[in-house]
C-alpha positions, 0 to 999 in steps of 0.5 A, a space after each residue: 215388695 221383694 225382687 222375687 215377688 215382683 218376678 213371681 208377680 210378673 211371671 203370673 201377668 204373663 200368663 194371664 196376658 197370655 190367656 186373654 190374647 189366646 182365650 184359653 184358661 191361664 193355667 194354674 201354678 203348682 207348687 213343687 218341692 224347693 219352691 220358696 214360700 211366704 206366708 203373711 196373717 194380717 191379724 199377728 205378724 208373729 205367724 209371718 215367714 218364709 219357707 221352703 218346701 221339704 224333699 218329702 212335699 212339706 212345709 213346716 213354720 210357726 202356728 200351722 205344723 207341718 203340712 204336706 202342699 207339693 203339687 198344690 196350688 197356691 190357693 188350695 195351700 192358703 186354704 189349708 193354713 188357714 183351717 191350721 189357723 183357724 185353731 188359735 186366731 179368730 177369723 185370720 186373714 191369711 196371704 201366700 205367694 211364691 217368693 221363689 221357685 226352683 229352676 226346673 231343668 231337662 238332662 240331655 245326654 249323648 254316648 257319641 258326642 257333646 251335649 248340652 248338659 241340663 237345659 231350662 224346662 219349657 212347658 211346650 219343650 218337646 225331644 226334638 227340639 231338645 237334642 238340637 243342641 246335641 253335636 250330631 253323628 253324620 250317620 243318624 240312622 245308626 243312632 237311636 234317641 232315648 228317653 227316661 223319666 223317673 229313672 225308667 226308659 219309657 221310649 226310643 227312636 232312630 235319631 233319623 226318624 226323630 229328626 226328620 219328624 218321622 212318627 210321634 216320638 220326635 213331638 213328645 212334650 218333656 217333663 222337669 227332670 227328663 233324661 233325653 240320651 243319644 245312644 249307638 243303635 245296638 248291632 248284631 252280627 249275622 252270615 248271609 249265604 246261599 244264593 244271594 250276590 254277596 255272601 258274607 258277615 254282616 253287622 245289622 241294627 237292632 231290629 233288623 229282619 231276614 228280608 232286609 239282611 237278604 237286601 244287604 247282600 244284594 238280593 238273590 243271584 236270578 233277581 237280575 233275570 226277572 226270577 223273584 221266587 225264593 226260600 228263606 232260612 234262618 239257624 239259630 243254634 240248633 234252630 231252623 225256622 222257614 221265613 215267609 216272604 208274605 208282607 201280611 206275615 209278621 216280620 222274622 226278626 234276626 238275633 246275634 249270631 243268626 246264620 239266613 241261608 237263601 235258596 231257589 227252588 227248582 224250575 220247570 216250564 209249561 205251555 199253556 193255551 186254550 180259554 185263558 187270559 194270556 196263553 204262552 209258555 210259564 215258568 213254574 216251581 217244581 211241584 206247583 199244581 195244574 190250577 196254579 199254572 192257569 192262573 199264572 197264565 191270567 186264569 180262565 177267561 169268561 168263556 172257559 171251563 176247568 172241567 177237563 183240562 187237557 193235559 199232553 205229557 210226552 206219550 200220554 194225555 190226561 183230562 184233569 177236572 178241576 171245576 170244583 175250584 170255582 166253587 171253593 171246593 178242596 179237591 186233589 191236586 194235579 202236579 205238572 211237570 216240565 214240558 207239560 202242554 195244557 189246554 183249557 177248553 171252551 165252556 159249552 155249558 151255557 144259556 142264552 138270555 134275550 129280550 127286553 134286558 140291559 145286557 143280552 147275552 149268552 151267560 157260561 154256567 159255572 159247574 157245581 153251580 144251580 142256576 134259576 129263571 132269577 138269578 139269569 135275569 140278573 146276569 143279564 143286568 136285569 131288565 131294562 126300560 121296556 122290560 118286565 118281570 111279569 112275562 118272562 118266557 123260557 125256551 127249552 128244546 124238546 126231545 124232537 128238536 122243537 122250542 118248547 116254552 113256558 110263561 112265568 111271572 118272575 115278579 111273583 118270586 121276587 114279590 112273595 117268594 113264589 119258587 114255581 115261578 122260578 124254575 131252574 135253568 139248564 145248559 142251552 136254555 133260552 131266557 127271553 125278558 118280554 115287554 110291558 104290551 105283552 106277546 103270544 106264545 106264538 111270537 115268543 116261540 119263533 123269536 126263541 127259535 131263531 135265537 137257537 139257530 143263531 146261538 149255535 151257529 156262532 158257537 161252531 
């Protein structure tokens, strides 16, 4: 037996011992165009010989033609020899082996230095273990990795990312013949001006966009006072493009030649008390509207109102309502100025829930919004343990000044829709949750009466 048989053989033992310790299937040898093949007919040693696989994927000898095995198995080849055989012999008994195959190889490549030329292919050879043997550049995050196969780039990463096992790129599993290329990152070279700490001309990576060239020239000249609001321009010839700063906005990559002009819009300041969340002076773009200022001011607090909001500016006064805004309504802005005073008021309308609830509680009635018995419950967080939606009573102060109540079985809505027993909840009304035991009309009314007197006590 011939040295190249015992190695195909030895070759097969391996990946068998291996299949049996792992207990995977031994993969299946394919034969590939340079492989050496010999094929034995046990019953006329005429048919016997060696022969090498064609560039076109064929293979030619005496007794069975031409036939095309490249990306075969050895099996599914000797059956086909067999079939070509099968049209002189009687029942030949035909034998293939690989005698041998033909060194498979990996090119590595580099642009910036030495690389190791063609290395044996492994099936697990991966690119980053493929440039290891490439003389690196100091600076990896100006070089990229490229990968070619069938003469056609099918990827690229930065060399940084590839060597610190940043994404997928880096693992990718080679194929015979795979072209690994170590190449400069392409650079363009861009102005960066307007009020940014060090204008000038930069040279950027591929890829590069407005934000991170406005890092390259230090951040904006205010970004040491805490001033974080800024315009972005790109020109790009006769171009001009407005580069938003919303990181859930694509990214405004930068081309050759591109001129990023950064700005700061003008400044005003207002101050800002009454039910909000932090009163005090807001420093503002000029030409932000009255809603935007009381959200920079930690918006209105759970007490407030946006109907009539006072507004002092200099020797006038306005009452802007903006209460439409808490019901997603578009309404008219109200631009403020600088040195403008605004005040945002106390939330009178309201009701008062009581009783056998989680959370009793005067609750604020948001304009715009229709507020009914059910939906006060649940404000209230609902009733508790005691609690019962069978009685729910409903205080309203009459025309002279007395409580007068109603009785309704809220469970009746809630069961089967019943709208009458859902009645809508007006500003100053009082809900009271009643027990499982029940009580008198009598009760409820001089509880809800007390509940008024000391609701408006509280509110002066």
């Amino acid at each position: 037996m011939g040295f190249g048989i015992l190695v195909v053989m030895a070759g097969a033992s391996a990946l068998l011992l291996v299949a049996l310790m792992t207990g995977q299937a031994a993969p299946v040898a394919k034969i590939q165009v340079g492989d050496k093949l010999r094929v034995v007919v046990t019953e006329d040693d005429r048919y016997n010989g060696e022969y090498v696989v064609l560039d076109d994927g064929s293979l030619t000898g005496v007794g069975f033609g031409r036939l095309v095995v490249a990306g075969k198995t050895v099996e599914e080849t000797r059956i086909l020899l067999r079939n070509q055989f099968l049209k002189i012999l009687r029942s030949p008994t035909v034998s293939l082996v690989i005698v041998e195959q033909k060194p498979k190889f990996v090119f590595v490549t580099s642009l910036v230095g030495v690389a190791p030329g063609p290395i044996p292919f492994e099936p697990e050879l991966d690119i980053r273990r493929a440039v290891s043997g490439v003389s690196l550049p100091v600076n990896s995050q100006e070089f990229e990795v490229r990968l070619f196969r069938d003469g056609n780039l099918v990827g690229r990463e930065s060399l940084e990312r590839v060597l610190k096992g940043v994404g997928d790129f880096g693992s990718t599993k080679l194929k015979p013949n795979d072209v690994v290329t170590l190449a400069e990152v392409v650079k363009h070279r861009i102005y960066v001006g307007g009020r940014v700490l060090r204008p000038g001309e930069f040279q950027v990576l591929e890829g590069t966009d407005a934000l991170q060239a406005l890092a390259l020239a230090g951040g904006t000249t205010e970004s040491a006072l805490g001033e974080i609001e800024y315009s972005i321009e790109v020109r790009r010839g006769t171009n001009v493009f407005e580069v938003s700063d919303d990181p859930k906005q694509p990214r405004f990559t930068l081309e050759a030649g591109d001129t990023v002009l950064v700005s700061i819009p003008e400044r005003i300041r207002v101050s800002i008390g009454g039910e909000v969340g932090a009163a005090g002076q807001q420093t503002l773009r000029k030409g932000s509207d009255l809603f935007t200022a009381i959200q920079r001011a930690g918006g209105v607090r759970a007490d407030g109102s946006l109907a009539d909001v006072l507004v002092i500016r200099g020797q006038e006064s306005f009452l802007v309502d903006l209460s439409l805004f808490q019901t997603g309504s578009n309404i008219q802005a109200f631009p403020v100025e600088d040195g403008d005073l605004i005040f945002v008021r106390r939330n009178e309308r309201r009701f008062l829930v009581v009783g056998n609830v989680a959370r009793p509680r005067p609750v604020p009635m948001l304009v715009g919004r229709e507020y009914r018995l059910a939906d006060a419950v649940t404000e209230a967080g609902g009733p508790d343990a005691q609690g019962t939606t069978q009685r729910v009573y409903v205080g309203r102060r009459g025309e002279s000044g007395k409580v007068e109540v109603k009785e309704y079985q809220l469970a009746a809505f809630l069961k089967d829709g019943d709208m009458s027993q859902n009645p809508e909840i007006l500003p100053g009304d009082i809900v009271l949750v009643g027990e499982r035991r029940g009580l008198t009309i009598g009760q409820v009314s001089s509880l809800l009466s007390s509940a008024l007197l000391i609701d408006s006590l509280f509110r002066r």
